[in-house]
C-alpha positions in Angstrom: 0.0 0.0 0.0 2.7 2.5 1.1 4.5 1.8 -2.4 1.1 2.5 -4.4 0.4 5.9 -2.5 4.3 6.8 -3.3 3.8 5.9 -7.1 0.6 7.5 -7.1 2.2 10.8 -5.3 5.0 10.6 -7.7 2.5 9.9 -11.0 0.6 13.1 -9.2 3.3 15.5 -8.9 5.2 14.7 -12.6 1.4 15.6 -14.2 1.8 19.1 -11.4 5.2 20.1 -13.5 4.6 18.8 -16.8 2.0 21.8 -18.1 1.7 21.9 -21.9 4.1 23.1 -23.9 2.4 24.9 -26.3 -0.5 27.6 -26.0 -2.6 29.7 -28.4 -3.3 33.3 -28.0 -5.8 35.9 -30.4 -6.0 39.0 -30.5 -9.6 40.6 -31.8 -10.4 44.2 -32.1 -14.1 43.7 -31.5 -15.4 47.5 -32.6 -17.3 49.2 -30.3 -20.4 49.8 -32.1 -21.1 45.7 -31.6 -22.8 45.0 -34.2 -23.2 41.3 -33.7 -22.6 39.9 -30.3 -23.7 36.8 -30.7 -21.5 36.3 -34.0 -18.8 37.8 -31.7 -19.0 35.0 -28.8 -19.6 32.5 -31.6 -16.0 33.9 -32.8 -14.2 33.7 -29.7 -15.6 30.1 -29.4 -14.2 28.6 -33.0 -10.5 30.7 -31.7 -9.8 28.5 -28.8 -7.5 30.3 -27.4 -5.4 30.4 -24.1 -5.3 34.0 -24.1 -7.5 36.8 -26.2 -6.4 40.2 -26.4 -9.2 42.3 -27.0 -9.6 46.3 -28.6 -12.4 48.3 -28.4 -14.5 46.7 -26.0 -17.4 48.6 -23.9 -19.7 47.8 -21.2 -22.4 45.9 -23.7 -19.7 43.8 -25.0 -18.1 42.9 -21.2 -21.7 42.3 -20.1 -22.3 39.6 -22.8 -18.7 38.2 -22.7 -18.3 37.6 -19.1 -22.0 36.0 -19.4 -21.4 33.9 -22.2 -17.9 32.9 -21.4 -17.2 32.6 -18.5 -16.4 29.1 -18.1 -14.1 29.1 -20.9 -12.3 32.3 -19.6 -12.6 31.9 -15.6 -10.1 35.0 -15.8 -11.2 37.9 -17.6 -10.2 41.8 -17.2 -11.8 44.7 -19.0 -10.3 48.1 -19.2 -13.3 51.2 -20.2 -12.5 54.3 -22.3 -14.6 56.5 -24.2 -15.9 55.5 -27.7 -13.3 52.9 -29.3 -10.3 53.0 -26.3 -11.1 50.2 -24.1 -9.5 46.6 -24.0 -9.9 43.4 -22.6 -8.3 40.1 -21.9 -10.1 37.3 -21.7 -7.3 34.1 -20.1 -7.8 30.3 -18.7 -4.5 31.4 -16.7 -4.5 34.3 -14.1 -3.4 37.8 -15.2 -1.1 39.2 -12.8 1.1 42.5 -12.9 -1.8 44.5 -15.0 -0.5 47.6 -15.9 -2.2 50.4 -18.4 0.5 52.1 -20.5 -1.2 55.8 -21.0 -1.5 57.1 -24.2 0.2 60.0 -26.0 -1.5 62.9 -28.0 -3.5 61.3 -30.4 -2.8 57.4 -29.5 -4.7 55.0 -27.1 -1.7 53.5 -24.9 -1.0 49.7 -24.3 -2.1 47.3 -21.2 0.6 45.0 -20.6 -0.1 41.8 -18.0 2.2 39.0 -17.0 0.1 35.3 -17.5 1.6 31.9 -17.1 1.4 30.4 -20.7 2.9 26.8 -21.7 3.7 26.3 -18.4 6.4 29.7 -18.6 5.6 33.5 -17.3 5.0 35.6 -20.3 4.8 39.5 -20.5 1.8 40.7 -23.3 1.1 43.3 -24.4 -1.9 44.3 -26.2 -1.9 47.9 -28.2 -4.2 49.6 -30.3 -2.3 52.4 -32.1 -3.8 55.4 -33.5 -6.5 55.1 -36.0 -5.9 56.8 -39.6 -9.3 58.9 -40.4 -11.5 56.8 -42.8 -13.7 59.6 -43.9 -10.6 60.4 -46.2 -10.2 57.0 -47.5 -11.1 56.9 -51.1 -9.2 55.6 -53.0 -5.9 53.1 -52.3 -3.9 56.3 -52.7 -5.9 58.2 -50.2 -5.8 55.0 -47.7 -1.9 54.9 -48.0 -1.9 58.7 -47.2 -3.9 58.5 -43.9 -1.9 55.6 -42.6 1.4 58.0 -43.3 -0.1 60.2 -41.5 0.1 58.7 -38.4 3.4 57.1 -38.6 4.9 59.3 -36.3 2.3 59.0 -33.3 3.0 55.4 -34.3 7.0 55.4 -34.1 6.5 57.2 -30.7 4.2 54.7 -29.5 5.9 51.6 -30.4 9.2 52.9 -28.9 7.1 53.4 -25.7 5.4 50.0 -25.6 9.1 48.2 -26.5 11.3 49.7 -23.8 8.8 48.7 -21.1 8.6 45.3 -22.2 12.7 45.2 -22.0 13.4 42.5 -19.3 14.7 39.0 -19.3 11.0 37.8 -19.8 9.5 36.0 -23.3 7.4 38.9 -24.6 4.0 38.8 -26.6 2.8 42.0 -28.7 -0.6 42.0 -30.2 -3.0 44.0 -31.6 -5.0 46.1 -34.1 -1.8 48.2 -34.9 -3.5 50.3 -37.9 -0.5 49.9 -39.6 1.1 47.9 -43.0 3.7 45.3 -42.3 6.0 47.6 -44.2 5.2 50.6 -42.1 6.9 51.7 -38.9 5.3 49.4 -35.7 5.9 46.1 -37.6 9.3 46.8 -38.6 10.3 48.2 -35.3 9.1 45.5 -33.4 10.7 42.5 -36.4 14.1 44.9 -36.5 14.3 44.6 -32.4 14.3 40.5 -33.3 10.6 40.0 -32.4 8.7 37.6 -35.2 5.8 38.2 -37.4 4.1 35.4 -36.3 1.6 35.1 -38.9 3.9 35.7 -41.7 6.3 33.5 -40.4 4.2 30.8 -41.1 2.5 32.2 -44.3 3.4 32.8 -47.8 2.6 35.9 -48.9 1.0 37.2 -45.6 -0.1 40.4 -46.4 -2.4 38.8 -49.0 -4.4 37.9 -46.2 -6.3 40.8 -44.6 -7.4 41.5 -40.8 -9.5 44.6 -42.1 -12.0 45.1 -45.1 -12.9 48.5 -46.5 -15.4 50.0 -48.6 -15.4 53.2 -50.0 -18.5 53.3 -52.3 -17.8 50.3 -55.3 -14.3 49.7 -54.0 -13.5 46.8 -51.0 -9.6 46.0 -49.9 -8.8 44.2 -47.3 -5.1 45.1 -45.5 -3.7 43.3 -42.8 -3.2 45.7 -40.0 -3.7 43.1 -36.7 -0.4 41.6 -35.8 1.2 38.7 -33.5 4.2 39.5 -32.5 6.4 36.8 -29.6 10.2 36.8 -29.1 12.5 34.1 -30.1 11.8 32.0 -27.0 8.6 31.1 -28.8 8.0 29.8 -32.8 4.6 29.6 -34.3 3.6 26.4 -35.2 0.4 27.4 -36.8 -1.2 30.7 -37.2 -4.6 31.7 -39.0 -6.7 34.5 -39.8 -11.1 33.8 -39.1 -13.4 36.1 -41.3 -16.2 37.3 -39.3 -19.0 39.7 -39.6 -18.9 40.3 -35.6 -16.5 43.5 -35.9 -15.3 45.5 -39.0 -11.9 43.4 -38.1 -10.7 39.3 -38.4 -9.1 37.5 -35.6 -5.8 36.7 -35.6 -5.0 33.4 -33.9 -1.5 31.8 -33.2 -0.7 28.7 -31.5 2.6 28.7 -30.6 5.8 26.4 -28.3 8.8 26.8 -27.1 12.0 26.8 -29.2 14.1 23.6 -28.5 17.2 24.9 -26.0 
């Protein structure tokens, strides 16, 4: 009997240390408007993720989240603003170390939490840079104009959100960035040896867009919602859900641990 109960200790504590390896985290810029919230939970359902970074939440959409998805997400946190500012996170893990990054001039700042993900603290970050003005959009010229025009609340605001994630941690950055891969906040973040993790998987990733938009005949769809993990981390797969929840896609990554 006394060897069983030691075996069964042992059996016990090994499944205590052995967490999974890999994880999945999303990151969803829900629009504040809500347009579908049933669509939206149905989403957040087919993501499966560990860990969903949210933009633009409000108090309708925390209301139906927390009600709907609650069991899946026994940790949630929800950060208000006015119109289109607030975030959320929505973890299976507890979020510890919450700390709300306040914007600059014209920019919407960053909440940054610690969570334990594939059984290894991780530092995330979810952002939500400025927003280029639509109403001027009309024409692929004119959309390339207003996203220039915010590259430098952008360059500020990435440079912000990088130095206070510099510590010996494995660092996650997601969100709606409002920004091409080739602009500013991607290649910031890919130049200070952070991966793409979407494109790292993909050919031809920015052929697969986060964001459609109309203006009157016309419909383009750019990718502007980004992954982005440190090199302790690879993506194993990566995927983008088309949803008529929010004017934006899902991104979702599941990702491990690079071999030591």
């Amino acid at each position: 009997m006394a060897v069983l109960v030691c075996c069964c200790l042992a059996k016990a504590q090994g499944a205590a240390v052995e967490a999974p390896r890999e994880f999945t985290v999303a990151t969803y810029n829900v629009l504040y408007r809500n347009p579908n919230l049933p669509k939206l939970v149905a989403t957040l359902k087919e993501a499966q993720a560990d860990l969903v970074a949210l933009q633009e939440t409000n108090a309708e959409s925390e209301k139906v989240l927390r009600r709907e998805l609650a069991s899946a997400y026994p940790y949630m946190r929800f950060r208000g603003g006015r119109g289109s500012d607030g975030f959320g996170y929505l973890s299976k893990t507890p979020l510890r170390n919450l700390e709300f990054l306040e914007p600059l001039p014209g920019g919407r700042g960053a909440w940054i939490a610690e969570v334990m993900l594939g059984g290894t603290n991780v530092q995330v970050a979810s952002i939500h840079l400025a927003t280029p003005n639509p109403r001027q959009m009309s024409s692929l010229a004119a959309i390339m104009a207003m996203f220039q025009k915010v590259e430098a609340t952008h360059a500020q605001e990435i440079a912000r959100i990088h130095k206070k994630l510099s510590r010996p941690m494995p660092i996650i950055v997601l969100g709606d960035f409002n920004s091409f891969s080739f602009f500013h906040a991607p290649k910031f973040l890919a130049e200070s040896g952070l991966v793409d993790s979407f494109a790292s998987v993909t050919e031809r990733a920015d052929q697969h867009g986060t964001w459609p938009f109309r203006s009157g005949e016309n419909k383009w769809t750019f990718r502007i919602d980004f992954i982005f993990h440190s090199r302790e981390l690879r993506t194993l797969q990566s995927r983008i859900i088309p949803s008529e929840a929010s004017d934006h896609y899902p991104v979702v990554s599941r990702l491990g641990w690079t071999e030591k």
